[in-house]
C-alpha positions as CSV (number, residue, x, y, z in Angstrom):
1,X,-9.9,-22.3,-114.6
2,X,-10.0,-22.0,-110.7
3,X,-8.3,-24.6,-108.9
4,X,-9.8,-26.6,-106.0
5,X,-8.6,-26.1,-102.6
6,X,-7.0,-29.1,-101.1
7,X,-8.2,-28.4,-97.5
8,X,-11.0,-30.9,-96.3
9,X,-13.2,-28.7,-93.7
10,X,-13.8,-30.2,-90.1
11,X,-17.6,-31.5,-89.9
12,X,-19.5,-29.1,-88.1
13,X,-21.2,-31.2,-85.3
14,X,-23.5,-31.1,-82.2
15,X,-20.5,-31.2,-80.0
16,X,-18.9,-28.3,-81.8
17,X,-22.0,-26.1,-82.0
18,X,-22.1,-27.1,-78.0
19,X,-17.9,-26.6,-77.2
20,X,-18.3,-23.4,-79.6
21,X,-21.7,-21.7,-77.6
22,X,-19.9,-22.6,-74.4
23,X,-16.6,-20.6,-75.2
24,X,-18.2,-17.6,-76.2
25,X,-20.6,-17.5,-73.4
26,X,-17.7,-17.7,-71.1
27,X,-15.9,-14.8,-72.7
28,X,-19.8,-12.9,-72.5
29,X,-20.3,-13.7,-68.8
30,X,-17.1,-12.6,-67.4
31,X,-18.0,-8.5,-69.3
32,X,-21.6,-9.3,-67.9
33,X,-19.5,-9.5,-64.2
34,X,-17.3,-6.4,-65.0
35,X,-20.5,-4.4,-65.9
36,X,-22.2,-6.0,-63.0
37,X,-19.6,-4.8,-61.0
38,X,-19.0,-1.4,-62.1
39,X,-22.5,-0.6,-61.8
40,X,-23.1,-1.7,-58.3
41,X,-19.6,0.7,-57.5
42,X,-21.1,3.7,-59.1
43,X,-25.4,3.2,-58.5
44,X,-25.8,0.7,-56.0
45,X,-30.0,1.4,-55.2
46,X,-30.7,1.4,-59.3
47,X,-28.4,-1.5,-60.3
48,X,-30.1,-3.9,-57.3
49,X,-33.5,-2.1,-59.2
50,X,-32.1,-3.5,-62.4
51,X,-30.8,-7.1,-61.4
52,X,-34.3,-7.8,-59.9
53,X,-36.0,-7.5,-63.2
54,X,-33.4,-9.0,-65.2
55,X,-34.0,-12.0,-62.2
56,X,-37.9,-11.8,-63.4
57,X,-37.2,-12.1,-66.7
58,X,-35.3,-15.0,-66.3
59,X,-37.4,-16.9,-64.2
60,X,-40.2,-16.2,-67.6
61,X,-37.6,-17.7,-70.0
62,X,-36.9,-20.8,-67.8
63,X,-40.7,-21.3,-67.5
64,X,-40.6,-21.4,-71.2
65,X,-37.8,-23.1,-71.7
66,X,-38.9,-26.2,-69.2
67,X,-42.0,-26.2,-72.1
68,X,-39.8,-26.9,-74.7
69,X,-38.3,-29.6,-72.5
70,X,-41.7,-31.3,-72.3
């Protein structure tokens, strides 16, 4: 017979998806700067090459995004 666990689990809510999505795209945007950095230092001509399409493609995904807003 398995015994039951006596730990009640916190309710997973919007506000902890939010607080949760937050932290880790903190932590993800500080290594985005580091590798932004580093590869400005080593290949300045091809990272500037590589920021303006990444700029692009973020300009598509808000376009999309503002859609979804709608």
């Amino acid at each position: 017979m398995k015994k039951k666990r006596k730990y009640s689990r916190r309710p997973i809510t919007d506000d902890l998806i939010i607080k949760t999505i937050t932290s880790i795209r903190t932590r993800n945007n500080k290594a985005w700067m580091n590798m932004l950095r580093l590869a400005y230092a080593s290949k300045p001509r091809q990272a500037a090459k590589i920021m303006n399409q990444i700029v692009e493609n973020d300009k598509a995904v808000t376009k999309w995004m503002e859609r979804l807003g709608r």
